[in-house]
C-alpha positions as CSV (number, residue, x, y, z in Angstrom):
1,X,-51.4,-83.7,51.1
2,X,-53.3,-86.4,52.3
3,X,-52.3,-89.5,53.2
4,X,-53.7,-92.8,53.1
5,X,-54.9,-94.6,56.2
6,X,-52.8,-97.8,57.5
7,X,-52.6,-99.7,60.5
8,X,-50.1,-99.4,63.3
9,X,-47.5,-101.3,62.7
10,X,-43.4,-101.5,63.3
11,X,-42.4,-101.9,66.6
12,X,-39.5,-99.9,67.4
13,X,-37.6,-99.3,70.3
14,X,-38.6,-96.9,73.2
15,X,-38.6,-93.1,71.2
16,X,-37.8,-90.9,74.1
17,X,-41.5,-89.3,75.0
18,X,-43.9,-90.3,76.8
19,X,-47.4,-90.1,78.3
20,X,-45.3,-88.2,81.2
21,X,-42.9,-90.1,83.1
22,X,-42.9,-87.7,86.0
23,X,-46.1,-89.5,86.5
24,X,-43.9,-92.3,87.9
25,X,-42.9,-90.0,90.9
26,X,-46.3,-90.4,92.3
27,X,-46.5,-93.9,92.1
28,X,-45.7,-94.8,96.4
29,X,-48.2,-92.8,98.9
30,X,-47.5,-92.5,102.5
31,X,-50.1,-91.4,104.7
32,X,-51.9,-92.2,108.1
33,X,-49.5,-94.4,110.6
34,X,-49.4,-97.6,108.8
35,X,-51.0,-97.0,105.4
36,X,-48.9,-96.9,102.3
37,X,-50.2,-96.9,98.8
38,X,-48.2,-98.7,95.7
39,X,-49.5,-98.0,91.9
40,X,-46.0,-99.3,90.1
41,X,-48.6,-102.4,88.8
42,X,-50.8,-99.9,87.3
43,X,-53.5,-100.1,90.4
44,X,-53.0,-99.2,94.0
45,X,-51.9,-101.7,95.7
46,X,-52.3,-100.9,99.7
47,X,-49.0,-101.8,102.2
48,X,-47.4,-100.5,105.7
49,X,-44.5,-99.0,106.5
50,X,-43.5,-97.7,110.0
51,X,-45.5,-96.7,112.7
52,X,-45.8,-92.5,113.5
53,X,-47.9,-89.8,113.0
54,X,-49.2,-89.0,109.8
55,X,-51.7,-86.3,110.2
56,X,-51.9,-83.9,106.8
57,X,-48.8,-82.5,105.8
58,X,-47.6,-86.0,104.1
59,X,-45.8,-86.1,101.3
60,X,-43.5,-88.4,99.2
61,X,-41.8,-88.7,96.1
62,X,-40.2,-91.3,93.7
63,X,-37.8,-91.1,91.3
64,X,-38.5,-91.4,87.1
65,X,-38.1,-95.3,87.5
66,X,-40.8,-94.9,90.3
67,X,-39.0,-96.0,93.1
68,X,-39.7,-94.1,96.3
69,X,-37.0,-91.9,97.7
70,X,-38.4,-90.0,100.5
71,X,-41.7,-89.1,102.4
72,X,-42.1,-86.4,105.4
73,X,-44.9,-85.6,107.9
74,X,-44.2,-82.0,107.6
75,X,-41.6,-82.1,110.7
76,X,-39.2,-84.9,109.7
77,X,-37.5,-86.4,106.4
78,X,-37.8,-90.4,105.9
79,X,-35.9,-92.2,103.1
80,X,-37.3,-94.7,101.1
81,X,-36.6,-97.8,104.0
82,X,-38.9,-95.5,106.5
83,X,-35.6,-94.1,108.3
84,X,-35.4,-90.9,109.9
85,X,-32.4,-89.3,107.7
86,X,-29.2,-87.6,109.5
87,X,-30.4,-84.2,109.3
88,X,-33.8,-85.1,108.2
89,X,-35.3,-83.8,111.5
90,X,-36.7,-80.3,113.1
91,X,-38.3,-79.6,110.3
92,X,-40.1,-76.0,110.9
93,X,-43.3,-77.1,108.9
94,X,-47.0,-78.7,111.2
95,X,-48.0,-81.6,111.1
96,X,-51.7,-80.5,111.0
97,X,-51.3,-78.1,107.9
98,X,-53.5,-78.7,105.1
99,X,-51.3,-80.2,102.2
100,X,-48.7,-78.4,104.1
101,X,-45.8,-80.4,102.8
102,X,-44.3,-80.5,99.2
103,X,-41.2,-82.3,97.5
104,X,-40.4,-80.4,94.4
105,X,-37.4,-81.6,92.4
106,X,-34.8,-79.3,90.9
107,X,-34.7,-78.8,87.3
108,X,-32.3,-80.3,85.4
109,X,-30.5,-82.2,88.4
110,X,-31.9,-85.8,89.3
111,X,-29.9,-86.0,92.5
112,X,-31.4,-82.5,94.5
113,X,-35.0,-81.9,96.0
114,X,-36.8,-79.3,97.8
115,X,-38.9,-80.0,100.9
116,X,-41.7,-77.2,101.2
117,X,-43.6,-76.9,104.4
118,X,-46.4,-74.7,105.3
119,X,-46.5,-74.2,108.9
120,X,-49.9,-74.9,110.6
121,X,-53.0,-73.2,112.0
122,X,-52.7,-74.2,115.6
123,X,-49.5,-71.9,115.7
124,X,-51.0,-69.1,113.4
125,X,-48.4,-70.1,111.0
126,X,-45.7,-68.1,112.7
127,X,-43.0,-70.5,110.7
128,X,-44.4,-69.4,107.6
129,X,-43.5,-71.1,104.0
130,X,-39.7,-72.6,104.1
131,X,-38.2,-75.0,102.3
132,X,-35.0,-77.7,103.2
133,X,-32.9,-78.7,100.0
134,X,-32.0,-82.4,100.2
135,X,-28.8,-84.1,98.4
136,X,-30.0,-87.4,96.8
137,X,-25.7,-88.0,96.7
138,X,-25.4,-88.1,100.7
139,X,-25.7,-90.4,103.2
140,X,-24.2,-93.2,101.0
141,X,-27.6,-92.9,98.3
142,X,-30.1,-92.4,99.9
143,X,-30.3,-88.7,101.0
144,X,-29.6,-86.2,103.1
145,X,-30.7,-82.5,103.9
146,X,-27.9,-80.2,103.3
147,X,-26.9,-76.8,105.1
148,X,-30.1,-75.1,103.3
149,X,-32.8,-75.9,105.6
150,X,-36.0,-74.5,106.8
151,X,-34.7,-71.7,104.6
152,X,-37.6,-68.7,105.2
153,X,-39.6,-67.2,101.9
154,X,-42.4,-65.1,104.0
155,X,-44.7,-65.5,107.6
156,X,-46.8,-65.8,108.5
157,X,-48.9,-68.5,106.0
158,X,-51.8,-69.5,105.3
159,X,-52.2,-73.2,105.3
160,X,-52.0,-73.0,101.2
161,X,-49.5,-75.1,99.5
162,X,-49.0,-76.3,95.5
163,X,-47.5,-76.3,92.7
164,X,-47.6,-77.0,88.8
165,X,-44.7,-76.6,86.1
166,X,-44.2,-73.5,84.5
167,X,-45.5,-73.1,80.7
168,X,-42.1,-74.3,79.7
169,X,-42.5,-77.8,81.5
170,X,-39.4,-77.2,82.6
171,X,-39.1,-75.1,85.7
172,X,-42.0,-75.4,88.4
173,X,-44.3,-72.5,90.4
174,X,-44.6,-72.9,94.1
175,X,-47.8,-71.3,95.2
176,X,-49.2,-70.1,99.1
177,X,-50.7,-67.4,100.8
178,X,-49.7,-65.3,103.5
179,X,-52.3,-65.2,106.4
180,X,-54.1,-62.0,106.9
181,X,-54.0,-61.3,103.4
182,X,-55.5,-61.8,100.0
183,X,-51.9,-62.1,98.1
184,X,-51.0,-65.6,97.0
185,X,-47.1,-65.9,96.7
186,X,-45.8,-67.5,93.6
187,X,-42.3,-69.3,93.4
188,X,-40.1,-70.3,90.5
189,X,-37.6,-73.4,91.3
190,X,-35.5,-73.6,87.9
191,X,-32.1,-74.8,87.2
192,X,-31.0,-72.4,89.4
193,X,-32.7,-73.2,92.9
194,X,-35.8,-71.4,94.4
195,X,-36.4,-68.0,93.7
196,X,-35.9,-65.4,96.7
197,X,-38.3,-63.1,94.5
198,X,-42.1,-64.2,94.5
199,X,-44.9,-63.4,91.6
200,X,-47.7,-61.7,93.8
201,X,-51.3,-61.3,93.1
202,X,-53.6,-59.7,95.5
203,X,-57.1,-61.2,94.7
204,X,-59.8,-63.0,96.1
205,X,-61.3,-63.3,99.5
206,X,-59.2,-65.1,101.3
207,X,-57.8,-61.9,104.3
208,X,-62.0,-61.8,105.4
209,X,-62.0,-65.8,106.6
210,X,-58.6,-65.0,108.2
211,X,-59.8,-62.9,111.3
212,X,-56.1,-63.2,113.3
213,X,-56.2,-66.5,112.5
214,X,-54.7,-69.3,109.8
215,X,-57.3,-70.8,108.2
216,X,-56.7,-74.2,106.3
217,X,-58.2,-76.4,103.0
218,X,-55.5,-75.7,100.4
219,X,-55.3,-75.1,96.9
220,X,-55.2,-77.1,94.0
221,X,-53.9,-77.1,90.3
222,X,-55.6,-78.2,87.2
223,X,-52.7,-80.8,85.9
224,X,-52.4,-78.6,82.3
225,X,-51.6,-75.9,84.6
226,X,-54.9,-73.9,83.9
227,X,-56.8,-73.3,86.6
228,X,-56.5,-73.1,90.4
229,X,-58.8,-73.7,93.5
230,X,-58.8,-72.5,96.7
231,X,-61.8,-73.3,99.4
232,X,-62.7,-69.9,101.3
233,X,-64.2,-71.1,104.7
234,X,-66.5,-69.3,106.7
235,X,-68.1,-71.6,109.1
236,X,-65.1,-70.8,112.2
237,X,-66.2,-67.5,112.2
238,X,-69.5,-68.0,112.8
239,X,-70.3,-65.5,109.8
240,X,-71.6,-68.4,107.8
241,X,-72.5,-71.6,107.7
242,X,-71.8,-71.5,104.0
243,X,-68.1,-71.9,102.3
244,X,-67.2,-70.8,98.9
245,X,-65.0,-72.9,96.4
246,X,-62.9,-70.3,93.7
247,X,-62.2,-70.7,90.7
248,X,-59.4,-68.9,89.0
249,X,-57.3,-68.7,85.9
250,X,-53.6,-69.1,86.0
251,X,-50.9,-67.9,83.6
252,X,-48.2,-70.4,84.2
253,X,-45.8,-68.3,82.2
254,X,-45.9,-65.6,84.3
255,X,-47.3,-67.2,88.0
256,X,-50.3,-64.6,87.6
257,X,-53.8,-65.1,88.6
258,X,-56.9,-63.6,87.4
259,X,-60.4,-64.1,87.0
260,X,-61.9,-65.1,90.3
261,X,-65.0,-66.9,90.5
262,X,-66.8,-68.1,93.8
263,X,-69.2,-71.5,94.3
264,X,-71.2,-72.2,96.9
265,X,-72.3,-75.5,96.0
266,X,-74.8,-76.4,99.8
267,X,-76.1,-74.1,102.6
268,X,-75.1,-75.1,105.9
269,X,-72.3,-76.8,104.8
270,X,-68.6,-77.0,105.1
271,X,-65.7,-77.5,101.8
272,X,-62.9,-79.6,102.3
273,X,-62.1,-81.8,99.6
274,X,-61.7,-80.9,95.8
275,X,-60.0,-82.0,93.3
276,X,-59.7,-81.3,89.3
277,X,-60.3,-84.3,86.3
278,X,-57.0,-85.1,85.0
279,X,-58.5,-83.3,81.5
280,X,-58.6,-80.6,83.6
281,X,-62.5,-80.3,82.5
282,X,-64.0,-81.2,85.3
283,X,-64.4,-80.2,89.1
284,X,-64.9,-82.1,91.9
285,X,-66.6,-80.4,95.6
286,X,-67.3,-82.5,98.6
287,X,-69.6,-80.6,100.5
288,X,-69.7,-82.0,104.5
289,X,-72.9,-80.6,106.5
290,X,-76.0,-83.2,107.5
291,X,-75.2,-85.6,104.5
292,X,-72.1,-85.9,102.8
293,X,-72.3,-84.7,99.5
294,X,-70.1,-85.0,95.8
295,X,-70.6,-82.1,93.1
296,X,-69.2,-82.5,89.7
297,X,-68.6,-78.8,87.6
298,X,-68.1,-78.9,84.3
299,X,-65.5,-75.7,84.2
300,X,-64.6,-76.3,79.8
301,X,-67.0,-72.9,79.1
302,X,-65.1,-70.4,81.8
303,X,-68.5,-68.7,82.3
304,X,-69.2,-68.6,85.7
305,X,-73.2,-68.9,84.9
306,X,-72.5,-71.7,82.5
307,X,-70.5,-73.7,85.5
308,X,-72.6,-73.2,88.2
309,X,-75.4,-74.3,86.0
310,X,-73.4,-77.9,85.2
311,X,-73.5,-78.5,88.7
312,X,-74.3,-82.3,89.3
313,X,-74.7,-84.5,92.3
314,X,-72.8,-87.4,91.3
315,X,-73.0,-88.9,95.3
316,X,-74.4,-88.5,98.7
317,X,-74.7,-90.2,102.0
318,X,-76.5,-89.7,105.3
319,X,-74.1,-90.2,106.9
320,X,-70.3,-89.0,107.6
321,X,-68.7,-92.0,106.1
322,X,-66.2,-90.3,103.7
323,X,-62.9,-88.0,105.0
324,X,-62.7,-84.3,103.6
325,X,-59.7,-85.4,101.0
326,X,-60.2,-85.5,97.5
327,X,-56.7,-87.1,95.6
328,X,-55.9,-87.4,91.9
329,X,-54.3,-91.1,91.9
330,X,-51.7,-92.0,88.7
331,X,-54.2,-94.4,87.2
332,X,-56.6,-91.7,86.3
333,X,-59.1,-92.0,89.3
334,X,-59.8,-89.4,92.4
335,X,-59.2,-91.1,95.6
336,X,-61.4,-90.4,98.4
337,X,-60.4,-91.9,101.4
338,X,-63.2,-93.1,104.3
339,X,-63.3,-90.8,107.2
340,X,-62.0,-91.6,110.4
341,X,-61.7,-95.1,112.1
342,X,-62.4,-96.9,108.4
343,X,-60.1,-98.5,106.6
344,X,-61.1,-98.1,102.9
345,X,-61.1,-95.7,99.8
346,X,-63.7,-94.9,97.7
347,X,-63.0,-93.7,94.1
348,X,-64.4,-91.2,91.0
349,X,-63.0,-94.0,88.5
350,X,-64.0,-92.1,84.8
351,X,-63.2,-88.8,86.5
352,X,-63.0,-87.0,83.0
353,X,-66.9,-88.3,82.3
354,X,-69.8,-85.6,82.3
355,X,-72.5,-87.0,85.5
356,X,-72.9,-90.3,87.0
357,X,-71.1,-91.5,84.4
358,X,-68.2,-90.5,86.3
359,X,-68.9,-93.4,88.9
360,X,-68.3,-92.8,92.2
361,X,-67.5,-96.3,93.2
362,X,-67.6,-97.2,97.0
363,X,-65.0,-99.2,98.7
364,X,-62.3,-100.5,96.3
365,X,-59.3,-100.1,98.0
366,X,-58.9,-102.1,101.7
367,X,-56.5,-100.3,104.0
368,X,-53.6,-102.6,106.1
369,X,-54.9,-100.1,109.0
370,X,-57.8,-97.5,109.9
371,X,-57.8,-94.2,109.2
372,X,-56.7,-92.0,111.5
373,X,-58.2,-89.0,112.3
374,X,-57.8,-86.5,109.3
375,X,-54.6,-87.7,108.1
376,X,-55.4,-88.0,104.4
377,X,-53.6,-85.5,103.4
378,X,-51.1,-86.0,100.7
379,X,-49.8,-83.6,98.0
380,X,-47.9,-83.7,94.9
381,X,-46.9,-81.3,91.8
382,X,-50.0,-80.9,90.4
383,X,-49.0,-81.4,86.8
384,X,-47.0,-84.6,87.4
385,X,-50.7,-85.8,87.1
386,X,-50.5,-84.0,83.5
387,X,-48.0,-84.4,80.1
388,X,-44.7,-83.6,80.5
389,X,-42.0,-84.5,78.3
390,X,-39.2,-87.0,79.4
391,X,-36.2,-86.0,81.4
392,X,-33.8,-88.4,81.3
393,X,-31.2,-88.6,83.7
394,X,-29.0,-91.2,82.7
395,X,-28.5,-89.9,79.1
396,X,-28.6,-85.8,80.0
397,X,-31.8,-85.9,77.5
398,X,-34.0,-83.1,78.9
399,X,-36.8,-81.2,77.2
400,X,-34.2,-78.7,75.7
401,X,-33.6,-81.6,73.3
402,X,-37.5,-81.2,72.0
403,X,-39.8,-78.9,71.5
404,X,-43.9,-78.8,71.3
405,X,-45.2,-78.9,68.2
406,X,-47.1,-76.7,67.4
407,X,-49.0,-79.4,65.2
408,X,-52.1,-80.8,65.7
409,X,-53.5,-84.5,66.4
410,X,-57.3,-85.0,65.6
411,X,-58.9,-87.8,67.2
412,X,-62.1,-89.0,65.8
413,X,-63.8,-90.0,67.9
414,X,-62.4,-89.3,71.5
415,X,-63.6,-91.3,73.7
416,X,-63.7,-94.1,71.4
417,X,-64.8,-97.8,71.7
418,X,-63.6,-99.8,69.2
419,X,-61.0,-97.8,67.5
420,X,-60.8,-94.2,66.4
421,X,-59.2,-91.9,63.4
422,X,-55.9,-90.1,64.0
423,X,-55.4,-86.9,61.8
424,X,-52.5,-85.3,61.3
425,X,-52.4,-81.7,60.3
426,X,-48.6,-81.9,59.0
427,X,-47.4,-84.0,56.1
428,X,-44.7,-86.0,57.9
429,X,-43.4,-89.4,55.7
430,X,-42.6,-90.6,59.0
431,X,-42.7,-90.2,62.2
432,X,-42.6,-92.4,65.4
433,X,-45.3,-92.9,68.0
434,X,-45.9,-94.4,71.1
435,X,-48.7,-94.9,73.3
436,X,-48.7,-94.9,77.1
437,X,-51.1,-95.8,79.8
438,X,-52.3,-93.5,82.7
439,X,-49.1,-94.4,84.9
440,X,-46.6,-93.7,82.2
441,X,-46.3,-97.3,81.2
442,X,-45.4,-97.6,77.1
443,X,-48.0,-100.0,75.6
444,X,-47.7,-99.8,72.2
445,X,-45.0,-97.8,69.9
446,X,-43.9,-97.9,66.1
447,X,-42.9,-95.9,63.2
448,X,-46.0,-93.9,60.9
449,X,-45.4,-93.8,57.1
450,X,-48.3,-91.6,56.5
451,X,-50.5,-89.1,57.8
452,X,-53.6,-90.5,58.7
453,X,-54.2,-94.0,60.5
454,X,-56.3,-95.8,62.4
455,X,-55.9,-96.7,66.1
456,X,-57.7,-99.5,67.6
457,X,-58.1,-100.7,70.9
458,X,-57.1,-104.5,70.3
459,X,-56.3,-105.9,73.9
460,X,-56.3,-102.1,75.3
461,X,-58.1,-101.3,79.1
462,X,-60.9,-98.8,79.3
463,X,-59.0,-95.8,80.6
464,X,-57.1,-92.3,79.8
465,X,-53.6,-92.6,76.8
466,X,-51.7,-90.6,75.6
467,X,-50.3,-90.9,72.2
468,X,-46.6,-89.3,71.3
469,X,-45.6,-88.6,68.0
470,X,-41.9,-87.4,67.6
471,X,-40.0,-86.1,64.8
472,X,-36.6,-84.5,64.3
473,X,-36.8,-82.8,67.5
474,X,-40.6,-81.8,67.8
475,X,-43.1,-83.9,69.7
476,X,-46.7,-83.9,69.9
477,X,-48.8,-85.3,72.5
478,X,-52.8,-86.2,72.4
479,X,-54.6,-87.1,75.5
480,X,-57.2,-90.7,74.2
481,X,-59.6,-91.7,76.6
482,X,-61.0,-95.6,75.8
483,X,-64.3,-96.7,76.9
């Protein structure tokens, strides 16, 4: 049946589902000495916090309300006032490890964590991949690490370190590599801790940079969960002046990887930063050599000739002014900090938009302090960035409650300006919606009496939505992106 169009209408209290409200556990970044970021207004607003050495292997984390709760430098736990917790020291991770730091919460408990570290090149990652589980109960609220620290999975590493939820956006994959090798190590955390037992896929190229020696610049997620990146750096061998950014397909149902496929985007030129759209659609390379370069790949075909034909400058500079980190913010914009001894951030604010229409935008966000040598680094669950359902804590609601439809939205058009056609393939009498902003905030939510309806933009920002319908148990989720 079709059903008429109407206009939203009938507020209604908050349904349940959302954009992603793990989103909100991003929301506080803490990284380089002074430097703190806060996006609970919707933008990043920059702030301080205690003085110490913040190199790369930062990492924080807030809770669903997005308060902060803790950030590390890869050898000590903070809580969220900045103090050293009781057991929150020795910490066998490096502070110089690329992304080398990780809080992962456990699913299905809101009060324990898991700190993974990725020990660092300087000590050929002899303390391999570990992780500390930390009790959000002790230390009167605000945390503690329990007897499970610095608990060893495998060494020596690689200084890779990520992770995305599993295909039921419930339980979460932990992903490294083990130096000397081409076998990237995959983790499931679930209800029931970490897994002793790792998903391994030899592939890629990763044991011929190695050369005795643990090699750094990460690995990265698509937020849907996707795809995965991994730089392969050749230049410290003196092989090659020329590094390689892979491509590769992951199954996050079964933490298998496949389909390798290598991008050289410069001669004479060195990869450090990259980073995904939050569509997943996109891909973002700075290449550092002479001049400072940003690529832009257009990875929706999965044919490697089709990408590496897409390939578009989208910036460049004579000059060294930008750091080698690329970060995915809440609000929907890549971050990219200035190098060192600045104190601002630069930003890809449309970063779902095909070419220049991406805008790389110099200089929007002022730093309290400069930027100290490379310590940019800063690393979150890849698909907190993406949609997840709600957990809530406070009720026991978790996504066991709900499942995905497997329904479809149409949005006609997508991006829109003024407003844009929803089609529903079902024929639901009602159903309720809501629609959320890039960091998780509900602006708009009601109750459908129909199938199809009109959304328009009214008072709405430019930006990335997500629209959540929900009916007796089954949700559907559309990404909307607003001119």
């Amino acid at each position: 049946m079709k059903w008429s169009i109407l206009i939203l209408v009938s507020l209604l209290s908050f349904v349940g589902y959302c954009q992603n409200p793990e989103i909100k556990r991003t929301w506080h970044w803490v990284f380089s000495d002074q430097n703190t970021l806060d996006f609970s207004s919707g933008s990043a607003v920059p702030g301080s916090v205690i003085a110490g050495e913040f190199i790369e292997s930062n990492a924080a984390i807030s809770d669903l309300s997005g308060d902060l709760i803790f950030f590390t430098n890869g050898d000590s736990i903070f809580d969220k006032n900045g103090v050293l917790l009781p057991n929150g020291f020795g910490i066998l991770g490096g502070k110089s490890s690329y992304d080398g730091a990780l809080f992962v919460p456990k699913p299905q408990n809101c009060s324990i964590y898991y700190l993974f570290t990725a020990d660092h090149a300087n000590s050929a990652g002899v303390n391999g991949l570990r992780y500390s589980e930390i009790d959000l109960t002790l230390n009167g609220g605000l945390g503690d690490v329990t007897t499970n620290k610095n608990v060893l999975l495998f060494a020596p590493n690689s200084e890779h370190l990520a992770a995305v939820h599993h295909a039921n956006l419930q339980d979460i994959w932990v992903m490294s590599v083990k130096s000397g090798t081409d076998d990237f190590y995959a983790y499931l955390v679930d209800e029931a801790g970490v897994s002793s037992t790792p998903v391994v896929t030899t592939i890629g190229n990763l044991s011929a940079i190695e050369f005795g020696f643990v090699t750094s610049y990460g690995l990265k997620f698509s937020p849907d969960g996707k795809k995965m990146a991994v730089a392969e750096n050749y230049s410290e061998l003196g092989f090659s002046d020329t590094d390689s950014l892979c491509l590769y397909d992951f199954d996050s149902n079964s933490g298998m990887i496949s389909n390798r496929m290598a991008f050289a985007p410069a001669s004479d030129s060195t990869i450090f930063g990259y980073e995904f759209s939050p569509d997943g659609q996109k891909l973002y390379v700075h290449s550092s050599g002479i001049t400072d370069v940003y690529y832009q790949y257009d990875i929706s075909s999965n044919d490697f000739s089709t990408i590496e034909l897409s390939k578009q400058i989208i910036f460049q500079n004579s000059s060294s002014t930008y750091s080698l980190i690329m970060r995915m913010a809440p609000d929907g914009q890549i971050l990219v900090p200035a190098a060192q001894g600045a104190n601002f951030i630069s930003s890809i604010s449309q970063p779902n938009i095909n070419g220049v229409g991406c805008d790389f935008e110099e200089n929007i966000i002022t730093l309290v302090d400069n930027i100290a040598g490379e310590s940019t680094g800063l690393n979150f669950i890849a698909s907190f960035f993406g949609i997840l359902p709600t957990i809530n804590c406070s009720t026991g609601l978790t996504i066991q409650d709900a499942k995905q439809s497997e329904m479809k939205i149409s949005v006609i058009p997508n991006p829109f300006d003024d407003f844009a056609l929803i089609h529903l393939s079902f024929d639901y009498l009602t159903a309720e919606f809501e629609l959320f902003n890039a960091v998780g905030q509900p602006v708009r939510f009601g109750q459908l009496n129909g199938g199809d309806f009109y959304l328009d933009r009214r008072d709405l920002d430019s930006g990335i939505y997500s629209l959540v319908l929900r009916k007796e148990g089954n949700f559907i989720i559309e990404k909307i992106v607003i001119h």
